[in-house]
C-alpha positions in Angstrom: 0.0 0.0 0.0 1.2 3.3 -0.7 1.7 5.6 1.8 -1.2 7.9 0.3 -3.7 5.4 0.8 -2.4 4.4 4.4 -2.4 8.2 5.4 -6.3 8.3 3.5 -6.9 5.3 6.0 -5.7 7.0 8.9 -7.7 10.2 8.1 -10.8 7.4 7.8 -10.5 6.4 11.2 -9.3 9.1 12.7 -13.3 10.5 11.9 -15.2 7.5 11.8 -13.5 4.6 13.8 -13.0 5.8 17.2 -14.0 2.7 19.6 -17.1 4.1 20.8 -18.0 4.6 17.0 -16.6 0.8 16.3 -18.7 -0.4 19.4 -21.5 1.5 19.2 -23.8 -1.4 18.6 -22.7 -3.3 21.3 -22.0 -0.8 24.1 -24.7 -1.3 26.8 -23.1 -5.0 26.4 -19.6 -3.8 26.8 -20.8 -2.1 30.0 -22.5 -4.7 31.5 -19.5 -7.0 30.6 -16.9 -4.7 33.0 -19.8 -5.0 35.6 -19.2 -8.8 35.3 -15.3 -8.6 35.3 -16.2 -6.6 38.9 -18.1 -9.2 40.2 -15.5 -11.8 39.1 -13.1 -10.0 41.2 -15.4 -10.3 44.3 -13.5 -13.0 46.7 -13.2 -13.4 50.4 -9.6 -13.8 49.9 -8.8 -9.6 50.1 -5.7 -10.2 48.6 -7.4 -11.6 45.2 -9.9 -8.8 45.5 -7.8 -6.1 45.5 -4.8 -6.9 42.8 -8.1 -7.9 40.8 -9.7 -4.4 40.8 -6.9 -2.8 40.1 -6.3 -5.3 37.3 -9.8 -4.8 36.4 -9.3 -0.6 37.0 -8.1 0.3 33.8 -10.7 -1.2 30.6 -8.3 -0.7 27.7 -9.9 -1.8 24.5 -11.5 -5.0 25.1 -11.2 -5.9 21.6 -11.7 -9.8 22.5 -14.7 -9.1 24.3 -15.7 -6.8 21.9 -15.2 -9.7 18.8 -17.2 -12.5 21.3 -20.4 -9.8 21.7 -20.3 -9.2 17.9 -20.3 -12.6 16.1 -22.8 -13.9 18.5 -25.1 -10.9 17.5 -23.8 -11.6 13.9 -26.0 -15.0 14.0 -28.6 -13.5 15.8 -28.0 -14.1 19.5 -30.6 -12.8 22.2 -29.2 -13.7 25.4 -27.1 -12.8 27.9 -24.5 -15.4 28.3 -22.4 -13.4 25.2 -21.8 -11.2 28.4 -20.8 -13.9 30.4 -18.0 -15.4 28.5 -17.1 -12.0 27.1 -16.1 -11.8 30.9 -13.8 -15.0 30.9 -12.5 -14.1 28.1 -11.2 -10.9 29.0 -10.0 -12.3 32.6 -8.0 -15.5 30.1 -6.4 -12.5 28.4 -5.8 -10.9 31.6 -4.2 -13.7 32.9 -1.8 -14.4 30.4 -0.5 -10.6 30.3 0.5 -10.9 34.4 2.4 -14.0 33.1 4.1 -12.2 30.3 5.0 -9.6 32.5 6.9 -12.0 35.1 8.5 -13.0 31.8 9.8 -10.6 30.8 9.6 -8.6 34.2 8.0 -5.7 32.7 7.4 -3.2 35.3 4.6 -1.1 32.9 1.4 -2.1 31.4 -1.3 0.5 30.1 0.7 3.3 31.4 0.5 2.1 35.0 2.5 -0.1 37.1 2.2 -3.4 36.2 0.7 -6.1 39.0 4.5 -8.2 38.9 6.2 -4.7 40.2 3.2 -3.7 42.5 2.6 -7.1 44.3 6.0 -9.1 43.3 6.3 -12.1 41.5 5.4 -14.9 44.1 2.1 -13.0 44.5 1.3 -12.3 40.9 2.4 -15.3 39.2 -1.0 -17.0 41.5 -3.2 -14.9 41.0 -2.4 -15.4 36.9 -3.1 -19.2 38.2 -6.4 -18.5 40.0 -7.3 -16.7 36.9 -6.8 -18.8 34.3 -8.8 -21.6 36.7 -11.6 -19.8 37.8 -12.3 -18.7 34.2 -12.3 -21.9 33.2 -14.5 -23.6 35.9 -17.2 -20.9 35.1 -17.5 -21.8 31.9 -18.7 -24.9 33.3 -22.1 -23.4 33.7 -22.5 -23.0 29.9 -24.9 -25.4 28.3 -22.7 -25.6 25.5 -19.9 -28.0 26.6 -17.7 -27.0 24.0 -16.9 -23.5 25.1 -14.8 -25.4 28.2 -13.0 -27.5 26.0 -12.5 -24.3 23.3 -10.9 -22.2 26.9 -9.1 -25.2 28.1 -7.3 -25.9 24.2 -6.6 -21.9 23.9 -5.2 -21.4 27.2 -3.0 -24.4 27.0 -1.5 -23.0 23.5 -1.6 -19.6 24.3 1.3 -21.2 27.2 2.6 -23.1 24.7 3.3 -19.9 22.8 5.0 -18.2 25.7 7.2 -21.1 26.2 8.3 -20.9 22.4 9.1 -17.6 22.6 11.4 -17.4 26.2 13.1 -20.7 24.2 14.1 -18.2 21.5 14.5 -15.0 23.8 17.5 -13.0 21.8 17.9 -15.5 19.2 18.4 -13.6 16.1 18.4 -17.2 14.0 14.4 -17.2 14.7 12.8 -18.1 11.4 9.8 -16.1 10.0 7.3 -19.2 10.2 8.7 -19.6 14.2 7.5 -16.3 15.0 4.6 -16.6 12.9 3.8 -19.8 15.1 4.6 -18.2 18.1 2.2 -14.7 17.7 -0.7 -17.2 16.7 -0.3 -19.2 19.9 -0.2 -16.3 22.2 -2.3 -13.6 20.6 -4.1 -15.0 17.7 -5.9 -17.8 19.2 -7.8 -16.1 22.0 -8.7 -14.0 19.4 -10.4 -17.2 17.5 -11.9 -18.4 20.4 -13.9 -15.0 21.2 -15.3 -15.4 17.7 -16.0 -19.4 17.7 -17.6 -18.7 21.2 -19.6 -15.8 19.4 -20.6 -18.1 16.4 -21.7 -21.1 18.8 -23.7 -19.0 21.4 -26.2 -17.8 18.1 -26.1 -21.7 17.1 -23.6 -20.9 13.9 -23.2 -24.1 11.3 -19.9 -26.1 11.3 -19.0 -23.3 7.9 -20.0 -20.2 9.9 -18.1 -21.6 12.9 -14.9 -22.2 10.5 -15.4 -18.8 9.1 -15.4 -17.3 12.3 -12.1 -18.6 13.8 -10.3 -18.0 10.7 -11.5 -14.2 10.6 -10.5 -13.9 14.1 -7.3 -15.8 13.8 -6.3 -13.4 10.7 -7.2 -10.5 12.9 -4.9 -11.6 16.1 -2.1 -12.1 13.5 -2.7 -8.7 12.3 -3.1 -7.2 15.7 0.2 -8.5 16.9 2.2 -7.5 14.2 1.2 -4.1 14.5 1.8 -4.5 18.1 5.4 -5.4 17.2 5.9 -2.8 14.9 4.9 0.0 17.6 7.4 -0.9 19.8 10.2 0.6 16.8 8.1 3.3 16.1 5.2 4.1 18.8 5.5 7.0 21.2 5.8 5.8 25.2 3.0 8.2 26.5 0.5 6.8 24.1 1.5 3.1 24.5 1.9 3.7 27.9 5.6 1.7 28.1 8.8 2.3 26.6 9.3 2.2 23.2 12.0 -0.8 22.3 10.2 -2.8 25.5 10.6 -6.0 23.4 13.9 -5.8 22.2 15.0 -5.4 26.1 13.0 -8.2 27.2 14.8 -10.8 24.2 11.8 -10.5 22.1 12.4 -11.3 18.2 9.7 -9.7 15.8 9.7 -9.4 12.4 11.2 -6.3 11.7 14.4 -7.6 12.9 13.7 -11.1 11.0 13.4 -9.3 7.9 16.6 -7.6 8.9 18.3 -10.9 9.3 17.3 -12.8 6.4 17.3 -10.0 3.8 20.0 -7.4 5.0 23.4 -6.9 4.0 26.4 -8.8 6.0 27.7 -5.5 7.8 23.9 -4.1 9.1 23.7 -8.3 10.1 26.7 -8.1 12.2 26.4 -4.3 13.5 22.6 -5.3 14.7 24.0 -8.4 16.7 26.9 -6.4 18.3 24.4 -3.5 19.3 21.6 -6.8 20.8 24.5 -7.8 22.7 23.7 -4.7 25.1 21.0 -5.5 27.6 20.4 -2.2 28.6 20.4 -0.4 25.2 21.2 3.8 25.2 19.1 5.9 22.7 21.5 6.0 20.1 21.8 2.4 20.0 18.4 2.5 19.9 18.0 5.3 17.4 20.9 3.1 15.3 18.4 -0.1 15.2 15.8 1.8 14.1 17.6 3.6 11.4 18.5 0.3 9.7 15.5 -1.2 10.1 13.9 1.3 8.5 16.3 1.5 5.5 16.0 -2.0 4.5 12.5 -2.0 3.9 12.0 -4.2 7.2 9.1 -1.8 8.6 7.3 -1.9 5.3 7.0 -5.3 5.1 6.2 -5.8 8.1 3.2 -3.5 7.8 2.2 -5.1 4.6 2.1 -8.9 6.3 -0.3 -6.8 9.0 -2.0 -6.5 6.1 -2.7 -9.3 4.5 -4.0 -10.9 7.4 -6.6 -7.6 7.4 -7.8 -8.5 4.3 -8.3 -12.0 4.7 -10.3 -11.3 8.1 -12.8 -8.8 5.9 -12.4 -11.1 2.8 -14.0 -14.4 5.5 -16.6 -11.9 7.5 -18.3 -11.1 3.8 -19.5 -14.2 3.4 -22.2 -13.4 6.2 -25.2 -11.1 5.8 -25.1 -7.3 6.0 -26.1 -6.1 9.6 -24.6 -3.5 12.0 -22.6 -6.2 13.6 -20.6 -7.1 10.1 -19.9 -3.4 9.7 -18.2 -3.6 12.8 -16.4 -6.9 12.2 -15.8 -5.9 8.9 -14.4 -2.3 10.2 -12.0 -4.0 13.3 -9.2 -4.6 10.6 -8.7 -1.2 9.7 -8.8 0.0 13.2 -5.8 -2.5 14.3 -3.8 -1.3 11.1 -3.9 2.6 12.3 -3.8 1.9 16.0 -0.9 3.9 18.0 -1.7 1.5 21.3 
């Protein structure tokens, strides 16, 4: 895409795709979904109550949520278990970033401090445990069995996608497909499972179902890219963390796996010597970014972001025009201009 039409895009959003404008079908169910996520964080155990509402404090986008509450209306859903899972969804998600941040002992998320520096790790790494369990053991109340097993096989790979990526923390020699694996495991998948769940709350056929997880599957692939790419070239006060937060913690993305597949010899080596540094300065920081963005390795890593935004609105056409597929069909072109 030229950079004409990606700048007409931005100006798009920028006037007609602000959340509230994205959401606006569903947002008496987005409300009613953070007055579930408060009740979830009700426990006799004060401890669990209060790192949960502080968790629970600051709403970000709720994209995942969002996704769940718009294919189940998609198909027609009535109910009100859409708000329900929406709910255990967002506390899955939740759960896996307080694990990520032990990882890669991140002491910011959203701008705030993050619940590993707050509480420590002993603390925080339970409480990512309780969870991960208690969301799943309330999904038990679903008449539709599968959602459990759907949670269970998601949270298990979304693990399995943390592990793969600490097992190739600072390796420059990570392969494109490896990463690829790895951002689908961790981000993509949830993203799939907020959709199937969607799809199967408003009784979606095998096909719809299919269509669904592979419209949000191409979304969480697209989301995460772009998440990657805003750590070279988002601004800390709107992401709300350092910029360069993943290259400190060992974190490979694709920018720097187009660098080291596709680079010249001399940038290949100078990039190594300057990864060596754990605690990069700004101009070694301001050097990464400068040959990053000379070799085309931003670019193409936008234009992978998206091709997985046009597959998800090339799959969420096949279904019938409503307010809800506007939406869906809208949520790739908000993750491409995101700055957060």
């Amino acid at each position: 895409m030229s950079e004409t039409a990606r700048q007409s895009i931005k100006s798009r959003v920028k006037e007609n795709l602000s959340l509230n404008n994205l959401y606006r079908a569903i947002l008496k169910e987005l409300d009613e979904v953070e007055e579930q996520l408060h009740r979830l964080c009700q426990s006799p155990n004060k401890l669990i109550s209060e790192i949960s509402g502080y968790l629970f404090q600051n709403s970000g986008k709720r994209i995942r949520p969002a996704l769940l509450l718009l294919c189940s209306k998609l198909l027609g859903y009535k109910g009100k278990e859409d708000i329900f899972m929406s709910a255990l969804v967002e506390t899955i998600h939740a759960a896996s970033l307080i694990h990520d941040d032990i990882i890669d002992n991140s002491n910011m998320r959203r701008g705030r401090e993050s619940i590993h520096s707050r509480w420590g790790p002993n603390i925080t790494v339970l409480l990512g445990d309780y969870l991960y369990i208690n969301a799943l053991g309330h999904s038990l109340q679903s008449e539709h069995r599968q959602i459990t097993e759907i949670l269970t096989r998601i949270s298990a790979k979304m693990i399995e996608g943390e592990l793969n990526e600490y097992c190739w923390s600072g390796n420059l020699e990570l392969a494109e497909e490896d990463y690829l694996d790895i951002i689908n495991k961790k981000t993509a998948s949830l993203f799939s499972a907020a959709c199937q769940i969607g799809g199967l709350l408003g009784n979606a056929s095998q096909r719809e179902q299919d269509y669904l997880v592979d419209y949000g599957t191409s979304l969480g692939m697209s989301f995460q890219i772009i998440d990657d790419l805003l750590d070279f070239t988002g601004e800390e006060e709107t992401l709300g963390k350092p910029t360069f937060s993943d290259l400190s913690e060992g974190r490979i993305t694709l920018p720097l796996i187009f660098t080291m597949n596709h680079d010249g010899s001399s940038n290949q080596k100078r990039l190594s010597e300057l990864l060596r540094d754990d605690h990069l300065s700004r101009n070694s920081k301001d050097e990464i970014l400068e040959i990053i963005k000379s070799n085309g390795a931003l670019d193409y890593a936008y234009k992978k972001a998206e091709e997985f935004s046009s597959r998800s609105k090339e799959i969420i056409s096949q279904f019938p025009e409503s307010i809800h597929r506007e939406a869906l069909t809208l949520m790739p072109e908000f993750i491409l201009t995101r700055k957060k």
